[in-house]
PLY file of the C-alpha trace (Angstrom):
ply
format ascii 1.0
element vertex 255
property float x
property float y
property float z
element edge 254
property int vertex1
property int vertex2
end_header
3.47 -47.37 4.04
6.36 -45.33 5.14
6.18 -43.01 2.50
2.44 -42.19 3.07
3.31 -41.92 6.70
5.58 -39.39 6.12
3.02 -37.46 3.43
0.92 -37.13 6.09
3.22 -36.07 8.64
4.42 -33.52 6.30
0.51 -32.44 5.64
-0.16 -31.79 9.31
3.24 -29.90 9.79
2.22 -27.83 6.89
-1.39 -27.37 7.95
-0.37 -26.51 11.60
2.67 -24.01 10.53
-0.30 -22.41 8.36
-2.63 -21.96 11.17
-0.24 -20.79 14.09
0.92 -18.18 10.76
-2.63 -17.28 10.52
-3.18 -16.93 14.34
0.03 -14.50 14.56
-1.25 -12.69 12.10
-4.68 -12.09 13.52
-2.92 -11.24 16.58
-0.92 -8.86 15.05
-3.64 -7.25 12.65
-5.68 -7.15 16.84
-2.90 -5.62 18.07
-2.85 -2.87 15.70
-6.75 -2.61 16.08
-6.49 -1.85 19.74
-6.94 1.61 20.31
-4.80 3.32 23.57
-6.52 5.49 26.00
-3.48 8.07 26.41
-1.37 9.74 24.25
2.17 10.66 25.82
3.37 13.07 23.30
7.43 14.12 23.61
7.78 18.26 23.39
10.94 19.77 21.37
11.48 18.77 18.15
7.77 16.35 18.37
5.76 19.68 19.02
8.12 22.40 19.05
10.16 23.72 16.46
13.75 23.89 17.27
14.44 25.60 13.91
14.05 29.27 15.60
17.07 28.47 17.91
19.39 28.41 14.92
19.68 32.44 15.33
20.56 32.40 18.30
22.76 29.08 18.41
24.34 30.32 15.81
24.79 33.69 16.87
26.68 32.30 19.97
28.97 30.21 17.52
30.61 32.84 15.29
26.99 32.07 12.82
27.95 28.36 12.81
24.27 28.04 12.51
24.74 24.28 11.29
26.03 23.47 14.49
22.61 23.33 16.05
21.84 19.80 15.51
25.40 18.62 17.18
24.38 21.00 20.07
21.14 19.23 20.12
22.66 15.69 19.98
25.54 16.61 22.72
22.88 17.69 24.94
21.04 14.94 25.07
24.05 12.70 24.82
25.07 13.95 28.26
21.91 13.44 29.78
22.56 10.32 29.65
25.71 10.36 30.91
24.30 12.13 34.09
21.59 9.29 34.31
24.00 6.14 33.76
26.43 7.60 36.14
23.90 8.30 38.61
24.49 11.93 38.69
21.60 14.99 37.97
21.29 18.49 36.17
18.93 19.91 34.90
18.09 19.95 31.25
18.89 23.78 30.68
22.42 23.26 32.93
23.36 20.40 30.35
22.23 22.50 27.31
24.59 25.34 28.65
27.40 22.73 29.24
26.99 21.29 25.58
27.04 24.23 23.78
30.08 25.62 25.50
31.43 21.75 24.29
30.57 22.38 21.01
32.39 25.68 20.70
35.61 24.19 22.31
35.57 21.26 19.93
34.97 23.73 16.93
37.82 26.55 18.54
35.08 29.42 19.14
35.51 30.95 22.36
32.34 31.35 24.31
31.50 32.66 28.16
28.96 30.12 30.16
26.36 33.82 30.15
26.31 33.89 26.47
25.71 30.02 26.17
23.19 30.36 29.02
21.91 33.62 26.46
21.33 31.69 23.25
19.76 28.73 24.87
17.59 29.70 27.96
14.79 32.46 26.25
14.37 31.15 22.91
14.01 27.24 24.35
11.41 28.31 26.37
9.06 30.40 23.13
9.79 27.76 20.62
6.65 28.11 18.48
4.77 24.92 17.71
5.20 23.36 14.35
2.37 23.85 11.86
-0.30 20.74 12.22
0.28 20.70 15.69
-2.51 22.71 17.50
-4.87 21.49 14.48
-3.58 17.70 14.82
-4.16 17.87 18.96
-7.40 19.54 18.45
-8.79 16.44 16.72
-7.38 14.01 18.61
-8.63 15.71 21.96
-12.16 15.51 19.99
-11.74 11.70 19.40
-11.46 11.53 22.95
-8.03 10.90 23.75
-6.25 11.80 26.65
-3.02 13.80 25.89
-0.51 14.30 28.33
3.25 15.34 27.92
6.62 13.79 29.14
9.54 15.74 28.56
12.99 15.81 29.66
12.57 19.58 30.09
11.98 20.54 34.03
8.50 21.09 35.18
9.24 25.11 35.14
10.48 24.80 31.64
7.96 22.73 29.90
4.91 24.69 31.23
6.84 27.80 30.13
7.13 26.63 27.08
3.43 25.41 26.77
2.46 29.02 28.17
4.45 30.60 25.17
3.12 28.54 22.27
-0.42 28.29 23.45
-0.58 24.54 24.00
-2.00 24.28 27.53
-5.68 23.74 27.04
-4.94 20.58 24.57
-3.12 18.24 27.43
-4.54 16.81 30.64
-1.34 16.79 32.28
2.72 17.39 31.71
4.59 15.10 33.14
8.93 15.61 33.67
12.05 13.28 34.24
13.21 16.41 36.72
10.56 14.31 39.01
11.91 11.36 38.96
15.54 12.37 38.09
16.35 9.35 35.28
16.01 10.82 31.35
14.34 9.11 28.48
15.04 7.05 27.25
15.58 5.24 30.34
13.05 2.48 30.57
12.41 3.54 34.23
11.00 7.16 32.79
8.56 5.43 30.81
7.66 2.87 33.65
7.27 5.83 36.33
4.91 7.51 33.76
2.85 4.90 33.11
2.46 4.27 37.08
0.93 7.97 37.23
-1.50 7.58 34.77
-2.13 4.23 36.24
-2.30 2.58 32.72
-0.81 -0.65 30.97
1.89 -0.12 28.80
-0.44 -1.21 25.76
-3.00 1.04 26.65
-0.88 4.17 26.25
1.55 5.27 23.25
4.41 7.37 23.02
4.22 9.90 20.01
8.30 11.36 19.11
10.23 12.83 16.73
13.25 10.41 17.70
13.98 7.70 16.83
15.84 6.85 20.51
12.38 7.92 22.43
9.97 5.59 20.69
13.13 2.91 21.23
12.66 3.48 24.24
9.04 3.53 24.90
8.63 0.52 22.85
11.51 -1.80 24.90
9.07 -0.37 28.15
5.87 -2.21 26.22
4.27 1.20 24.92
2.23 1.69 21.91
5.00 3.99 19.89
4.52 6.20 16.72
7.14 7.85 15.17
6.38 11.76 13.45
9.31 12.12 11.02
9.97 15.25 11.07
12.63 16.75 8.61
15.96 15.74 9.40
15.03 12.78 12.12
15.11 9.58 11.48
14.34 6.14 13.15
17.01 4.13 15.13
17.60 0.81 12.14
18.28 -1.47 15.03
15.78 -0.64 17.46
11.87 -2.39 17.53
10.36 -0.78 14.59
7.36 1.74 15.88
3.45 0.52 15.45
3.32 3.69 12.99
5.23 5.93 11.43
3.35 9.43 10.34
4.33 12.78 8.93
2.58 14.75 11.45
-0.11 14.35 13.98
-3.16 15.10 11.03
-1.95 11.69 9.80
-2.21 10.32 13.23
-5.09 11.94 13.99
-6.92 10.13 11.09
-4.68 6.82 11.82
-6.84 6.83 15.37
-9.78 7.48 14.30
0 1
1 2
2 3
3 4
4 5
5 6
6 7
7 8
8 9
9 10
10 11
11 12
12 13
13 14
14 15
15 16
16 17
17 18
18 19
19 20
20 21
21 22
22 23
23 24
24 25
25 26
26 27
27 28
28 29
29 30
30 31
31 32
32 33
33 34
34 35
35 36
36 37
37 38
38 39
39 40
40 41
41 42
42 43
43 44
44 45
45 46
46 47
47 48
48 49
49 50
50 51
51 52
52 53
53 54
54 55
55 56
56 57
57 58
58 59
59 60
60 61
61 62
62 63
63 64
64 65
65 66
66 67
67 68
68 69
69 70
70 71
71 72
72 73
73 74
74 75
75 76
76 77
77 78
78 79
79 80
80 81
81 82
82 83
83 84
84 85
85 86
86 87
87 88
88 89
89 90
90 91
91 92
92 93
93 94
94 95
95 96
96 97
97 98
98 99
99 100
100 101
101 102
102 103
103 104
104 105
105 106
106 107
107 108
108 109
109 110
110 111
111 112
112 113
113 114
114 115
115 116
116 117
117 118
118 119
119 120
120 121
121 122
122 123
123 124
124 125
125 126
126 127
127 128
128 129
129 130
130 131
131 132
132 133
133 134
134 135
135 136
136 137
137 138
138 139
139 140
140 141
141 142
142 143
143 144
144 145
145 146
146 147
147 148
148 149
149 150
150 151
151 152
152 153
153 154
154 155
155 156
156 157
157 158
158 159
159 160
160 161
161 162
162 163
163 164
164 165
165 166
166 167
167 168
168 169
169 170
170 171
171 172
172 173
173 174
174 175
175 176
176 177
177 178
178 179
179 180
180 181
181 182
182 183
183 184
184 185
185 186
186 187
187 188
188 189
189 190
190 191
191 192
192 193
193 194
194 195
195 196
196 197
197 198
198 199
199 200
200 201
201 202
202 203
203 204
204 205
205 206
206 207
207 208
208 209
209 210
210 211
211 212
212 213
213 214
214 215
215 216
216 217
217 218
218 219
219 220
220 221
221 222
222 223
223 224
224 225
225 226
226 227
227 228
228 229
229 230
230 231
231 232
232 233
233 234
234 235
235 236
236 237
237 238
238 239
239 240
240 241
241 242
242 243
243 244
244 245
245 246
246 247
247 248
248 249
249 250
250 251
251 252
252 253
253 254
């Protein structure tokens, strides 16, 4: 008697585990079905092309023009520093302050004017990477709300919007300068959320970095990650809900 007992003990467990696997999967497969009403899109590097800076970057470095990514990376490693330390400057002030970092660490002597040169004009006309006007253009059709949220300031982003002709695609841009806390601060995505007065399922964050859609994902977002050449996600973070080459793929992903 015991030993049929324990067969059907063993049949339930099995039949139960199968079902609750079952209903976590339909959940999942749900999850994935559910559609968000606003894209928050990230701007350099996710819409912009940085590559154009590596003249002038480079030019400013004794034509160390594969120093651009460490500028890049110090940059937004010390915006960080200025949030966890409670401190504030502007994202063009840190990119000056990096760069001028980067040539002390590499023993190329730079003034603060020439740093504040090769970074200022040509982050503001960064041109916008192929698929992007096309890929916005068709998710604007589906309906989609697009809005921005940059850790550029307000003045720089819509610059920068102005000079690559990406202003009648997005219903808003939103900045960290507002709210003084950079991404990927969970508070940056919670204060943007609050303005568009959405859930955090009902909106996703679309990046080129792997820390951003980290981010946006610990803060309950919707995340999708474009891999862009050279980026790459962060292996212990939440994995993104997609991962794309550029927005024509998630333009047909949301269709």
């Amino acid at each position: 008697m015991s030993i049929i007992k324990s067969l059907k003990t063993l049949t339930l467990s099995l039949l139960v585990g199968t079902s609750l696997v079952s209903g976590y999967a339909v959940a999942d497969e749900a999850k994935e079905q559910t559609k968000p009403k606003v894209l928050i899109f990230d701007v350099n590097e996710t819409l912009l092309d940085l590559t154009s800076m590596r003249t002038s970057i480079g030019k400013a470095l004794g034509g160390r023009e594969d120093l651009l990514p460490l500028w890049f990376s110090t940059m937004l490693h010390h915006s960080l520093v200025d949030t966890v330390s409670g401190s504030y400057h502007d994202f063009g002030q840190i990119g000056v302050a990096s760069l001028l970092m980067v040539a002390q660490n590499n023993n190329i002597d730079i003034t603060s004017e020439q740093a504040k040169t090769a970074i200022v004009t040509p982050l503001l006309t960064l041109p916008p990477h192929s698929d992007v006007k096309e890929g916005l253009a068709k998710l604007k059709a589906q309906g989609y709300k697009l809005v921005s949220l940059t850790n550029s300031s307000n003045k720089g982003v819509k610059a920068q919007f102005e000079s690559a002709g990406l202003m009648s695609y997005f219903d808003a841009r939103y900045s960290i300068e507002d709210i003084k806390i950079y991404k990927p601060d969970l508070r940056a995505y919670e204060w943007v959320l609050k303005k568009l007065n959405v859930a955090p399922d009902e909106a996703m964050m679309v990046a080129a970095h792997g820390w951003d859609v980290a981010g946006a994902k610990e803060a309950g977002l919707q995340t999708t990650f474009i891999a862009r050449p050279g980026k790459a996600l962060y292996p212990l973070a939440k994995k993104p809900d997609h991962v794309v080459k550029n927005l024509h793929e998630l333009a047909a992903l949301l269709k």
